[in-house]
KOLMAR-10278 format. One record per atom (N, C-alpha, C): residue number from 1; atom name; z, y, x. Coordinates in pm, 1 decimal. Each point is the difference from the previous one (the first is absolute). Example, Ala and Ser with C-alpha at 12.3 -4.5 7.8 and 13.67 -1.06 7.14 Angstrom:
BEGIN
{1 "N" {780.0 -569.0 1319.0}}
{1 "CA" {0.0 119.0 -89.0}}
{1 "C" {0.0 120.0 90.0}}
{2 "N" {-72.0 105.0 -35.0}}
{2 "CA" {6.0 119.0 82.0}}
{2 "C" {73.0 109.0 -77.0}}
END
This chain:
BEGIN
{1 "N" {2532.4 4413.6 13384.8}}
{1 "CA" {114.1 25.2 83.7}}
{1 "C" {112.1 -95.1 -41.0}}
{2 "N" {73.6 -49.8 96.1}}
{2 "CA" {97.7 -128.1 -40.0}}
{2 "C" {112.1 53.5 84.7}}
{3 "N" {118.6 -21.2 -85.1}}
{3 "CA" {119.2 54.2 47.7}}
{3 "C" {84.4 -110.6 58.4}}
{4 "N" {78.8 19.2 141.6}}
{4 "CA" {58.0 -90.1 20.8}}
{4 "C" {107.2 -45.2 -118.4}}
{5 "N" {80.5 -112.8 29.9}}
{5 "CA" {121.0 -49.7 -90.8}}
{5 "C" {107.6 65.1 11.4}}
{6 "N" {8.8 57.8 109.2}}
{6 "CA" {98.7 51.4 15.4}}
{6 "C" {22.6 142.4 -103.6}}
{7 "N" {-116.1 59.5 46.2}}
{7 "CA" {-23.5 133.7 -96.1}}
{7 "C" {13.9 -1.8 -141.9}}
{8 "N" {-59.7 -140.5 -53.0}}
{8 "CA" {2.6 -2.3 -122.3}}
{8 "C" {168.1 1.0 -79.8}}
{9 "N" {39.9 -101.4 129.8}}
{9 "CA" {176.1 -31.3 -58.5}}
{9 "C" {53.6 175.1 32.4}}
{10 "N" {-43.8 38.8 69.3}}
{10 "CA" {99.0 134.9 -11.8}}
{10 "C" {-94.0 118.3 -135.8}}
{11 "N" {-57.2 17.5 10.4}}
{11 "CA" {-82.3 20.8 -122.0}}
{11 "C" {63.9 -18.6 -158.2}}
{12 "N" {62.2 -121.0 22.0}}
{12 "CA" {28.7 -90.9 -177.3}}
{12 "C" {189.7 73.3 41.2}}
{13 "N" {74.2 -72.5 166.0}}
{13 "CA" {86.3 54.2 -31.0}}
{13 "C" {47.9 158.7 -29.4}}
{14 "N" {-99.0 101.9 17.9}}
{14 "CA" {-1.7 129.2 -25.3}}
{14 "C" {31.6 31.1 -124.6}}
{15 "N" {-114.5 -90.2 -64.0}}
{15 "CA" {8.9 20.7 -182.3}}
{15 "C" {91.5 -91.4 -20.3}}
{16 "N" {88.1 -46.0 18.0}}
{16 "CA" {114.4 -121.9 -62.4}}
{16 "C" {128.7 149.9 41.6}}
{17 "N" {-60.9 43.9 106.0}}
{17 "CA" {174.3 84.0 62.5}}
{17 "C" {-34.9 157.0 -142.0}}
{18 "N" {-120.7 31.2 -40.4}}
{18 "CA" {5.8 99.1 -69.1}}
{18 "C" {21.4 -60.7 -173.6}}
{19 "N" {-62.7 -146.5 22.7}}
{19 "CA" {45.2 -18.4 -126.7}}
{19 "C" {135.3 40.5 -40.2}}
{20 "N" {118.4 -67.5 87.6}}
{20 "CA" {106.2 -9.9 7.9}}
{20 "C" {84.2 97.9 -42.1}}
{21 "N" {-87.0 146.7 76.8}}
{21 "CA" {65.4 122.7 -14.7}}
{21 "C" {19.3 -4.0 -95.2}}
{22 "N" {-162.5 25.4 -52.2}}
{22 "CA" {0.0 15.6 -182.8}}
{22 "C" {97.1 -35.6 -83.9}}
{23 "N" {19.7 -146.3 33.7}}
{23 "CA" {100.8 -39.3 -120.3}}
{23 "C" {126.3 17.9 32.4}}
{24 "N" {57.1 60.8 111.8}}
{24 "CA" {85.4 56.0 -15.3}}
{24 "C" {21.0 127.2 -81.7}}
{25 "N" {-71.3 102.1 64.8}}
{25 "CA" {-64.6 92.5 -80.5}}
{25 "C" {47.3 18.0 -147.9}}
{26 "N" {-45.6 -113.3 -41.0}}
{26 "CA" {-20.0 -43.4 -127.6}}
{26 "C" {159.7 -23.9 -108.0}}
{27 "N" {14.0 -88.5 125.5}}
{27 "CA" {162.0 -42.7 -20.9}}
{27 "C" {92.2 111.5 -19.9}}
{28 "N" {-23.9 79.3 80.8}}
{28 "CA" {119.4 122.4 1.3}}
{28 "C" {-64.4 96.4 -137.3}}
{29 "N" {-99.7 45.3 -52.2}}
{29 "CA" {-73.7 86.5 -46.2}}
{29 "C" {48.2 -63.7 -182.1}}
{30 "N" {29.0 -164.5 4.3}}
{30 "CA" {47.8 -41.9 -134.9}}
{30 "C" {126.5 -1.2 -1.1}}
{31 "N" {112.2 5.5 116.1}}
{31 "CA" {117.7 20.2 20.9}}
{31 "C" {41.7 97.9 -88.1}}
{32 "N" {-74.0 160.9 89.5}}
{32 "CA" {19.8 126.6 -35.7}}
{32 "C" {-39.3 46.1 -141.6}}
{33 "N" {-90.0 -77.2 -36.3}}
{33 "CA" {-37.0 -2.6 -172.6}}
{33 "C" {128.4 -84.5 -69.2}}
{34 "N" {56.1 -85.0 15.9}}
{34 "CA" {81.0 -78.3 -55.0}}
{34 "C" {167.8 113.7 -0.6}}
{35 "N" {58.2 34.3 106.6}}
{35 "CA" {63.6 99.4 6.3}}
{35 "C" {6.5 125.8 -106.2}}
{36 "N" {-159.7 29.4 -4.9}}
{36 "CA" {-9.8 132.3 -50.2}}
{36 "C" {-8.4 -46.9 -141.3}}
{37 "N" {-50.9 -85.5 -48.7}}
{37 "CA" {-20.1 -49.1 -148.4}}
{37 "C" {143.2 -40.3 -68.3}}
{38 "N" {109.1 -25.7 124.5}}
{38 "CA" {162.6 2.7 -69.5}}
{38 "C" {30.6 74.3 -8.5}}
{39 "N" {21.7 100.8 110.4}}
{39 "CA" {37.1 117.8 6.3}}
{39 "C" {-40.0 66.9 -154.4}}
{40 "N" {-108.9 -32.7 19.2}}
{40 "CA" {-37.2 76.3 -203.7}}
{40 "C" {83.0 -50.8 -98.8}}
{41 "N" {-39.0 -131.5 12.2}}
{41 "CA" {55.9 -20.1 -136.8}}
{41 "C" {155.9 2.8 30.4}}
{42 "N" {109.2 5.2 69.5}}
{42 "CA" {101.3 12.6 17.6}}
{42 "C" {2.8 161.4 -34.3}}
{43 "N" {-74.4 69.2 41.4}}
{43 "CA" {63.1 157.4 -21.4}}
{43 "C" {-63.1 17.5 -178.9}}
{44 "N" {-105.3 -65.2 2.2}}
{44 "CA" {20.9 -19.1 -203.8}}
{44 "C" {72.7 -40.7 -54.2}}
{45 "N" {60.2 -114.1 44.0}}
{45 "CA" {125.2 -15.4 -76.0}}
{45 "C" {104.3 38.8 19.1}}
{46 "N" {20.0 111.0 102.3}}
{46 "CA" {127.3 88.5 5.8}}
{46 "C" {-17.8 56.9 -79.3}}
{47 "N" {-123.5 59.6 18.0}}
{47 "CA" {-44.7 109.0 -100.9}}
{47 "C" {54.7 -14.6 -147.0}}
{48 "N" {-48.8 -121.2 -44.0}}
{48 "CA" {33.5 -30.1 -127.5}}
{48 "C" {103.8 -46.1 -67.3}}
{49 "N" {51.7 -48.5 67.7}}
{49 "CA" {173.8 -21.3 4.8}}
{49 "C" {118.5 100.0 111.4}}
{50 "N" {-41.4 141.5 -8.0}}
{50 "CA" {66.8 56.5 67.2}}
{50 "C" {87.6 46.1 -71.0}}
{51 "N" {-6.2 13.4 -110.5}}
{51 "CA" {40.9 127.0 -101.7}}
{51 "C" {103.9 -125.4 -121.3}}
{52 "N" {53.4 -132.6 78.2}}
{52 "CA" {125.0 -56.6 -81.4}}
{52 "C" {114.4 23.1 32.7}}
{53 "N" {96.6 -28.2 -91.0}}
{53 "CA" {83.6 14.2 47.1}}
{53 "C" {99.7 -149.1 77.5}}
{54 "N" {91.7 47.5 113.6}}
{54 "CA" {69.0 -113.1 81.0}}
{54 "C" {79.6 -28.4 -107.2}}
{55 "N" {14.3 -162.5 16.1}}
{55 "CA" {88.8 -54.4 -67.2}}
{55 "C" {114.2 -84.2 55.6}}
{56 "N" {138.0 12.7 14.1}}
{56 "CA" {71.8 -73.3 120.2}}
{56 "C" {107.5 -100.0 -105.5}}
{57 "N" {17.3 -95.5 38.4}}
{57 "CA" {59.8 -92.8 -78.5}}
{57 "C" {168.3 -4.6 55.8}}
{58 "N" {91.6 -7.4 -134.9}}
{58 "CA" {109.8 -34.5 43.4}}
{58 "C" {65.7 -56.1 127.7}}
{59 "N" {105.7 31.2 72.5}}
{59 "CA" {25.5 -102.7 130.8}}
{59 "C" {98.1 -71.6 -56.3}}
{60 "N" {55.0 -9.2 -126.8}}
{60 "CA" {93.5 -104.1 -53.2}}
{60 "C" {-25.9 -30.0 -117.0}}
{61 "N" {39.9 -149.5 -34.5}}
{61 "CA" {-54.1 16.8 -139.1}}
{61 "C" {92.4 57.0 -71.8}}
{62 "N" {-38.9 58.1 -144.2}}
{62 "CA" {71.5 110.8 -56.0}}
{62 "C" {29.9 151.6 19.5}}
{63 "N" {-40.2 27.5 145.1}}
{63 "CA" {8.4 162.7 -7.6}}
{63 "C" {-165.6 24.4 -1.6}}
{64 "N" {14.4 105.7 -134.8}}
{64 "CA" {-86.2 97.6 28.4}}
{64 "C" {-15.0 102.0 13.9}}
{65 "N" {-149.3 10.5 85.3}}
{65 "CA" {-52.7 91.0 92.3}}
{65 "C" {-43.3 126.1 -137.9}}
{66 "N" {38.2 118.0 31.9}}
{66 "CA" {-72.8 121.9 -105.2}}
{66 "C" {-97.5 39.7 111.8}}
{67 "N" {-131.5 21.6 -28.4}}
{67 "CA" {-73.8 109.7 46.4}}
{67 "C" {-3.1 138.1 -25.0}}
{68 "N" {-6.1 109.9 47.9}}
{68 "CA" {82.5 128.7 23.3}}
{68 "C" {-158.5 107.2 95.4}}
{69 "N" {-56.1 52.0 -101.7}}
{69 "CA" {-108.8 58.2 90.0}}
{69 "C" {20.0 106.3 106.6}}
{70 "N" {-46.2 7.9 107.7}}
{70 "CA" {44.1 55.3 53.0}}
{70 "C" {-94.1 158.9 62.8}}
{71 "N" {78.6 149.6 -57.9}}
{71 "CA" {-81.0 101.4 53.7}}
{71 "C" {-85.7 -5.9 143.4}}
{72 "N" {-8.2 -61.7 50.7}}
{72 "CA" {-62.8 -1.8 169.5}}
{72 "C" {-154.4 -14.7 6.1}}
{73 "N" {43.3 -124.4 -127.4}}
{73 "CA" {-171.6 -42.1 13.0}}
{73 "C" {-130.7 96.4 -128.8}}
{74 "N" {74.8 112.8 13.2}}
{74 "CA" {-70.5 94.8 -88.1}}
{74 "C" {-128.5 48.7 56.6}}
{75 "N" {-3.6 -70.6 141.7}}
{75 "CA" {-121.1 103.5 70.9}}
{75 "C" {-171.0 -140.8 -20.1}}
{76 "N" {63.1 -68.1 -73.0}}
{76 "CA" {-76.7 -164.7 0.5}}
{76 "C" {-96.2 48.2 -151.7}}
{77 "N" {-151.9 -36.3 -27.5}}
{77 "CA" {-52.1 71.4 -84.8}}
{77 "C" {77.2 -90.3 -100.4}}
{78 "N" {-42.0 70.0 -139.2}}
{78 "CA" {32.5 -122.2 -88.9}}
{78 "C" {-143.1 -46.9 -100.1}}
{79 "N" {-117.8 20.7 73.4}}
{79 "CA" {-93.9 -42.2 -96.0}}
{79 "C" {-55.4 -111.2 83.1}}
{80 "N" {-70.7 -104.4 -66.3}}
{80 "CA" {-71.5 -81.4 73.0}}
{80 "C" {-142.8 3.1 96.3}}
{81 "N" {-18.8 131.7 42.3}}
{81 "CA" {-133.6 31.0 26.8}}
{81 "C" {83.2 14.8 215.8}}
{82 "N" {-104.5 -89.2 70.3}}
{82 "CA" {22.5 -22.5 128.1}}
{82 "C" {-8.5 176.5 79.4}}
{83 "N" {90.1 4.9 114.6}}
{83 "CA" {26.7 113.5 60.0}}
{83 "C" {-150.1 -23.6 87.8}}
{84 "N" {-1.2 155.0 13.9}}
{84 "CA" {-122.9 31.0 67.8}}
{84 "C" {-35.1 -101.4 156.1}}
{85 "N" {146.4 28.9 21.6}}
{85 "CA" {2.6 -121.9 138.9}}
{85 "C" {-91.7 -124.5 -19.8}}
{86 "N" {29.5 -77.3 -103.7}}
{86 "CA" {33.6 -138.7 -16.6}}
{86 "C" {-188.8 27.8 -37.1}}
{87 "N" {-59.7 76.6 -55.0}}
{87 "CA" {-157.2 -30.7 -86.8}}
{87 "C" {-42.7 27.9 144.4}}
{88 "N" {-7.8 119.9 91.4}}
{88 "CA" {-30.9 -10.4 153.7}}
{88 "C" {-10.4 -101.8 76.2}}
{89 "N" {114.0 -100.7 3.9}}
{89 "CA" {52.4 -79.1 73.4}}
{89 "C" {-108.1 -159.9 -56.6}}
{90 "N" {-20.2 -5.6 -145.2}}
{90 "CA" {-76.8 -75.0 -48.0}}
{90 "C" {-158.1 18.3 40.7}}
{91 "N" {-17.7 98.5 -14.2}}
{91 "CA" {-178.2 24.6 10.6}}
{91 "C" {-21.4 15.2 172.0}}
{92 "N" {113.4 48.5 71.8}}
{92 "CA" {-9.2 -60.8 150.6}}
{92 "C" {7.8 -139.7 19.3}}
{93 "N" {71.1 -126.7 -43.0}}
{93 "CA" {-18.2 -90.5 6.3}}
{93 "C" {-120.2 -70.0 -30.5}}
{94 "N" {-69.0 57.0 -151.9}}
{94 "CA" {-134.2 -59.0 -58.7}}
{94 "C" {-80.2 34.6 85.0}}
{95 "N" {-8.3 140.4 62.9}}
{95 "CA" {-104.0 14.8 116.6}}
{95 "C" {-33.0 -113.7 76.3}}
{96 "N" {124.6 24.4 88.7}}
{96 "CA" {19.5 -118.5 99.8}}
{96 "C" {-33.1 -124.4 -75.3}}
{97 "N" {38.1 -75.3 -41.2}}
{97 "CA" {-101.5 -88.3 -14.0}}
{97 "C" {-117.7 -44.7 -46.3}}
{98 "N" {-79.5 120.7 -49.5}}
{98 "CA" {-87.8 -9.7 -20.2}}
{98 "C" {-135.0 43.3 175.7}}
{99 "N" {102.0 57.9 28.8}}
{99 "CA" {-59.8 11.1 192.2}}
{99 "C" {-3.1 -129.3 15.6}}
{100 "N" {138.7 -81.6 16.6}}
{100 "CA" {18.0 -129.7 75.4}}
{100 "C" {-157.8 -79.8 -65.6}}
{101 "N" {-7.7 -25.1 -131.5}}
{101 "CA" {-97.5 -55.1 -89.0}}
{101 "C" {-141.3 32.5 80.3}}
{102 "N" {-73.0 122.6 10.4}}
{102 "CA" {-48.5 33.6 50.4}}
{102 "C" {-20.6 -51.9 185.2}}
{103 "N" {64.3 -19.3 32.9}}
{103 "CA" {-3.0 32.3 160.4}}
{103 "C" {8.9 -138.6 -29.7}}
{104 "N" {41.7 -110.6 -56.9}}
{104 "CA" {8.9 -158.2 -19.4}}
{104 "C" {-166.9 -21.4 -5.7}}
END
């Protein structure tokens, strides 16, 4: 059986138009991994540098600034161990990209 030329060119362009998809596909699927892999390490290093203290520098030279703690922020933990939020919020992210990984 012999296929016209014509058939064949639409045939190849079929698989060129699904290739295409794919790597779009593809494209967006390492996007959404790239996103989610900051998103982590940005909320780790909140994490880990959440618990310093602000430091604000003189606005002239010669006066200084006293720091003065203030009762408000009493409701803020004071140990270094991440709020329940923040370990949630991490192992939802690791999910997710380990889907994206997957489905790549």
């Amino acid at each position: 059986m012999s296929l016209c030329p014509r058939c064949v060119e639409m045939l190849i362009n079929e698989q060129i138009r699904r290739y295409n998809e794919k790597l779009e596909e593809i494209e967006q699927l390492e996007h959404a991994e790239a996103l989610a892999v900051n998103q982590l390490k940005l909320k780790r290093q909140n994490t880990l540098h959440w618990h310093l203290p602000l430091r604000f520098s003189a606005p002239y030279k010669g006066v200084v600034v006293h720091e003065k703690k203030c009762s408000d922020l009493t409701v803020v933990p004071e140990n270094d161990e991440p709020l329940d939020s923040d370990t949630e919020d991490e192992k939802n992210l690791m999910e997710r990209i380990k889907s994206i990984k997957q489905e790549k």
